[in-house]
N, C-alpha and C positions, 0 to 999 in steps of 0.2 A: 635595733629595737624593733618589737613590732605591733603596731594596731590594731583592732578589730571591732567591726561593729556591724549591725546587721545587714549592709548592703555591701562592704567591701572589706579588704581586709589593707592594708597597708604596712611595707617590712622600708624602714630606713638606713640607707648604710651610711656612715659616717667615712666619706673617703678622707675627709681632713677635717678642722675645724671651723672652714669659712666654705665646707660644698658636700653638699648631700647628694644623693640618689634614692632617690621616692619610686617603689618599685608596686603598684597598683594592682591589686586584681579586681574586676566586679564579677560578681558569680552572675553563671549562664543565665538565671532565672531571670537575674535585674536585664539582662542583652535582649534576653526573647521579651520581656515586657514593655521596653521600648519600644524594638521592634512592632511589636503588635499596635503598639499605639501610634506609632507615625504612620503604618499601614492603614490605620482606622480612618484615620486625618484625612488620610491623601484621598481612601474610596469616598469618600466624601464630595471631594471637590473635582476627582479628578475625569479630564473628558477626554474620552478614548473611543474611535470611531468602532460602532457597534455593540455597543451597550449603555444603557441608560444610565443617567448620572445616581451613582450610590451602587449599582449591579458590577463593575470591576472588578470581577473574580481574583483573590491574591495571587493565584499565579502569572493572571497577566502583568498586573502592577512589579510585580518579582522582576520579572524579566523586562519590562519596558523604564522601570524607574529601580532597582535594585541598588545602582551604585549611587545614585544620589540619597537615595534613602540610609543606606550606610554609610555613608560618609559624613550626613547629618547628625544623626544618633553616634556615632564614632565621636562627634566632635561635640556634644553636646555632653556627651557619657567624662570624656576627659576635663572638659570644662566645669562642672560638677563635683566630680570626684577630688579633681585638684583641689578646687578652694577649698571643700571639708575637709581633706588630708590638712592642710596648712593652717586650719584653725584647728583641727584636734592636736595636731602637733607642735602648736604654738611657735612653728618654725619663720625667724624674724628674716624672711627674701628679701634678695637684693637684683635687680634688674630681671629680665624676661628667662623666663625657663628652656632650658633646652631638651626638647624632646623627642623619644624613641617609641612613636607608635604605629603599631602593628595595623594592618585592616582587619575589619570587624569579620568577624565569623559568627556565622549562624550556628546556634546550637551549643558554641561555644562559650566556657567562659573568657572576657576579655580581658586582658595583662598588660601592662604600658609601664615607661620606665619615664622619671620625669628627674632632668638634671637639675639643682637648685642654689646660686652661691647666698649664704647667708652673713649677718653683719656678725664678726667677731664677737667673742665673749672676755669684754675688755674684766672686769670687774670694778671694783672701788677706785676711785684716781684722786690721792691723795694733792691738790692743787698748791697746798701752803706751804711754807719754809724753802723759798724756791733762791738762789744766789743773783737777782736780778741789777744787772747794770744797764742806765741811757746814757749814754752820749749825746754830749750838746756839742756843738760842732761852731767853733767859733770864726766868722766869717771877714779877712783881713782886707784892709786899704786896699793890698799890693793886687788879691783875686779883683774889686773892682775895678781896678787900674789898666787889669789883664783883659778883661772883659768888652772895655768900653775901646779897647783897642783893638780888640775883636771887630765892634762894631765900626769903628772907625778905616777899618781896612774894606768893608762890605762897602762902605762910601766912597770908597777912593775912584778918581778922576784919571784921565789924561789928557799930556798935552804933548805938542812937537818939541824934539829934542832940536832946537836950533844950532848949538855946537855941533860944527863937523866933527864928527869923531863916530867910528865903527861904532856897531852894537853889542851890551854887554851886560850882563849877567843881570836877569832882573827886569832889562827893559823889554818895550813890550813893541814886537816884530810886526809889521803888518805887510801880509806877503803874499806871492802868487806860487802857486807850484804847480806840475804833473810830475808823472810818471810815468818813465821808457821803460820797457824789459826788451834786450836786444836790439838795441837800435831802434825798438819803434812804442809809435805811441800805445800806452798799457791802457788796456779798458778800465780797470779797475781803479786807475786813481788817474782820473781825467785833470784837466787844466780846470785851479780852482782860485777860484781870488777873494782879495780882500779878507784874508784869513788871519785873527787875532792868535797871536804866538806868545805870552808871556814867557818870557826866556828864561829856561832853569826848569818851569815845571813838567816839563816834556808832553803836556794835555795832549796835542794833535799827533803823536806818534810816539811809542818810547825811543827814546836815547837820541830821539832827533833833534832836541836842541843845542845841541852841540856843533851839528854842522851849519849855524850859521856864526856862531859868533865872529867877531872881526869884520863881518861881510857891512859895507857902504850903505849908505841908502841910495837906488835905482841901479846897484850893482846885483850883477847875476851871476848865478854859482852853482854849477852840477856837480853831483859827487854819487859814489853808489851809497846804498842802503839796503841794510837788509833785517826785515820784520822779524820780531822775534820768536820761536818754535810753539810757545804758549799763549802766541798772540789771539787778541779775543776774537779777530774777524779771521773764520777758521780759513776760505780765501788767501786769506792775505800772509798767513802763520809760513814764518820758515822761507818768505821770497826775496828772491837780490833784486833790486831795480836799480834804476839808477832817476835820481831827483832833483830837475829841474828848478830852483828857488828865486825867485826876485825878489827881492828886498825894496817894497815901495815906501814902508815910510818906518821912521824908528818915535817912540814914544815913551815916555817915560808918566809912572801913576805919581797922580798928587795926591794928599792927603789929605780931607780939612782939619783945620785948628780945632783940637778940645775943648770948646766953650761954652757957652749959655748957648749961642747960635747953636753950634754941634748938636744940644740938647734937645733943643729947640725942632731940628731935624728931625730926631730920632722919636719925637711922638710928644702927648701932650704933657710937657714941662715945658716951665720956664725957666731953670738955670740948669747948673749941669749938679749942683745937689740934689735936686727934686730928681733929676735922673737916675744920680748917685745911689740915693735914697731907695728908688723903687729895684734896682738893679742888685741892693743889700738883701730886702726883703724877699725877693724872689728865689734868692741863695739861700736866707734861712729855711723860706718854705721846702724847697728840697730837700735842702738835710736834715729838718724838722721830720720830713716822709724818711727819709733814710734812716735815723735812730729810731723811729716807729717802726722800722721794718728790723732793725738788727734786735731789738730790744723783743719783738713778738716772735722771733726765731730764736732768741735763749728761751723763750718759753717753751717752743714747742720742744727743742733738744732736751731740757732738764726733764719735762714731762714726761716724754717721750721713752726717757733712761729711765720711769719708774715701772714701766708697763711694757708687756711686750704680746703681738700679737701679729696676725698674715692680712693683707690686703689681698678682699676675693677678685679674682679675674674682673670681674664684672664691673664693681669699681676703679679700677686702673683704665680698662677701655673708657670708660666714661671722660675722665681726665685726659685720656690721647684726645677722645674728639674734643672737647675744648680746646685742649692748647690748639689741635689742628685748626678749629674754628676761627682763633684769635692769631693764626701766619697766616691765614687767607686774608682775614679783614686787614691784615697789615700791608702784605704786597697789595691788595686792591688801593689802598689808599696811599700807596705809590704809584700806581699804575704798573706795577711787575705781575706777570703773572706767573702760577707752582714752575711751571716749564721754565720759565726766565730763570727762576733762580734754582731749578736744578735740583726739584721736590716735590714730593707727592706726597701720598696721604702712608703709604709704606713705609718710605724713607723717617718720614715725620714721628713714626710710629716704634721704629728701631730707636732714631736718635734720644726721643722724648719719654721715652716709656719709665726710665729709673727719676725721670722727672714727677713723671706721674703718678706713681705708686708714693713718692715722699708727697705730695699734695693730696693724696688719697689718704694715705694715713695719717696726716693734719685732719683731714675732716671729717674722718671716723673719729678722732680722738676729743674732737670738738664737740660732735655730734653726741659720743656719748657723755660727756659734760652737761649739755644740755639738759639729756634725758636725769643723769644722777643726780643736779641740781632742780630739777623742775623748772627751768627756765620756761618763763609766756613772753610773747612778744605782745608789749601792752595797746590799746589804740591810740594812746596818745605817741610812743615809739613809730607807729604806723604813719600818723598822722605826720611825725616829723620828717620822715622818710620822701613824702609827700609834697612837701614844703620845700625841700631840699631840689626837689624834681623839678618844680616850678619853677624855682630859681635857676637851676641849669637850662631849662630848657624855654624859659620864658613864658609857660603857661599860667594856669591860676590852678589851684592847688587842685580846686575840683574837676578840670579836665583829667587831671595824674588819676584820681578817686578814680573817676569813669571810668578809664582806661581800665585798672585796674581789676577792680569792681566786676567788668562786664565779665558774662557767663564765658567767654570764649576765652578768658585770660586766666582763668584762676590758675594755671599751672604758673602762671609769671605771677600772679598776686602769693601763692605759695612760696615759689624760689624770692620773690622780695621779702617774706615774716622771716625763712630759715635766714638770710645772710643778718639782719637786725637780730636773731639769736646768736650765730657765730662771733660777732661783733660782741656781743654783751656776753657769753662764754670768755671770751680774749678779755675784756674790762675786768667781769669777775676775777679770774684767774691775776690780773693786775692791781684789781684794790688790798687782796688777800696777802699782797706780800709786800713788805720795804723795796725800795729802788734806791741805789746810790744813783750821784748824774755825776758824770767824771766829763772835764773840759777838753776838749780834743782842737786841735787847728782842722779844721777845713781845707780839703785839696782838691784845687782848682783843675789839678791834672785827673780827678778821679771821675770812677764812672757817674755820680750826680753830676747830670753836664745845664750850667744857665738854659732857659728856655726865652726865647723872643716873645715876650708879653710885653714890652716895651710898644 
């Protein structure tokens, strides 16, 4: 299609339905009128040894300032142009424009090509008569039972095995070692002691708990070894040695008794119900999040199946850098960093990309909910948001306000109103339809795993 009005003309191609190509001409007249006028500007102010300030004849200023002057006007003339192409064309953009422009010529008319991805043309999205099921997830004796033996193993003790009798399976070794290669001492695994061996779980080397079983305590025992080809310490991957072991002392873990005491231990209770108790509820709240999550994902798949439409480039990059943002703050707050685990922002960007585009088109689909419905986010919704911050964070509601509030944050006071619409787009979409709640058992094996708030 194409535009016209008296300083430009504008032709748009439609390469798809989520990215245009805005292909700009300004005629010559509006170039040299600029032209003339930043020329004007500049004899003005500008000090050039040998001529009085205002007397700067245009040829010198041509030649002495020419490309800065172009460059000015070039980028004034696109920045101008653009925004009125985009409101005569009512063209709804999405992230930054990618652009193909020319330098300014004199005399010339100027032409620029401006790339633009826009938001899909979802239409009507019919929200009601939707087939919604929740899951309540019912949380058994046997999971707390499981649980608090969990916890009870993270308490476990030792002591000396006073029975003469070898070491074996389970018990826990405490021991000296090096390592020969050839007859001689190996630099790489020096003489090391007092080293804790739980026997069976192979921690201080793979497959090396095996060569002590049977061994005495202050009995000594060499035997070869050899590290395996995929081993982690690249060093060490794929070498024979041979390994010197003494066995200084054998031990075996206690375990305390499940009681009030136990409970007691494990943080502010007083019996092992009130434990019991808080260790129930912490299970529901999980799977309470997890049917909140399966339950808002039949929404978006039903809905989703009623409309169909392309996620622009532009939005998908958006979502890589988020998730990217949230695996950095994860290994940081392990202490791993991208390198440790063998990731960068490429790799993250291949893996996560069909992630990103299903979360991009969740939020297109949202978003245009919002607009269909005329959803506002109220002040008093604002205010509750607020509330909530304070609470997490320990402030008073009116440092959160501040925060927010202040000139430098409106881009966060903005992304706080949209997620309070998103949220209330998801409830609409949920008041509008029946819910069955079907009973489900609760699996202690599955990926909701207890969190230590104990």
């Amino acid at each position: 299609m194409e535009e016209q009005n008296e300083e430009m003309h504008v032709q748009i191609e439609d390469v798809s339905g989520i990215k245009k190509v805005l292909t700009i001409e300004i005629p010559e007249k509006i170039v040299t009128r600029e032209l003339n006028s930043a020329y004007r500007e500049m004899k003005q102010t500008a000090r050039v040894k040998g001529f009085r300030p205002g007397k700067v004849p245009r040829s010198v200023l041509e030649r002495m300032f020419g490309k800065d002057v172009n460059e000015n006007v070039r980028s004034q003339l696109v920045t101008e142009a653009f925004q009125k192409a985009l409101v005569d064309s009512k063209l709804n953009t999405i992230g930054e424009p990618n652009l193909d422009i020319p330098d300014l010529e004199k005399g010339s008319a100027f032409t620029f090509k401006i790339s633009v991805d826009v938001r899909p043309e979802i239409g009507n999205v019919d929200f009601k008569g939707l087939n919604l099921v929740k899951n309540k997830y019912v949380v058994s004796d046997e999971m707390l039972d499981q649980q608090i033996q969990i916890h009870q193993k993270t308490m476990a003790t030792s002591e000396p095995i006073l029975d003469n009798r070898p070491i074996q399976l389970d018990d826990i070794a405490i021991i000296e070692y090096e390592g020969f290669k050839e007859g001689k001492l190996f630099e790489l695994l020096p003489k090391t002691s007092a080293v804790r061996v739980e026997i069976g779980k192979n921690e201080l080397f793979p497959n090396f708990d095996e060569n002590l079983l049977g061994m005495n305590k202050d009995q000594e025992r060499t035997f070869d070894f050899t590290f395996p080809e995929n081993y982690s310490n690249d060093t060490l991957a794929g070498q024979p040695v041979q390994m010197k072991v003494i066995l200084k002392d054998i031990r075996k873990k206690v375990y305390p008794e499940i009681n009030d005491d136990f409970a007691k231990k494990m943080g502010n209770y007083q019996t092992l119900d009130d434990l019991k108790k808080a260790i129930r509820d912490n299970f529901e709240r999980l799977y309470d999040d997890r049917a909140e999550k399966e339950l808002q994902e039949s929404v978006y798949t039903q809905l989703l199946e009623r409309t169909s439409f392309n996620v622009p480039e532009t939005w998908i990059k958006y979502e890589l850098e988020n998730i990217t943002l949230e695996i950095k703050q994860s290994l940081a707050y392990q202490n791993i960093s991208m390198e440790q685990a063998g990731m960068n922002d490429e790799i993250i960007h291949q893996q996560y990309r069909d992630l990103a585009e299903i979360q991009g088109r969740r939020h297109l689909l949202l978003n245009h909910l919002i607009e269909q419905e005329k959803l506002v986010a109220t002040d008093e919704e604002v205010d509750a948001e607020f509330e909530k911050m304070a609470q997490a964070t320990g402030k008073t509601i009116e440092d959160a306000k501040t925060f927010y509030t202040n000139e430098e944050n409106v881009q966060h006071f903005e992304i706080l109103k949209h997620s309070i619409l998103e949220k209330k787009a998801m409830q609409m979409v949920l008041d509008a339809n029946s819910i069955e709640t079907v009973e489900l058992q609760a699996d202690s094996q599955s990926d909701t795993n207890q969190k230590d708030d104990q």
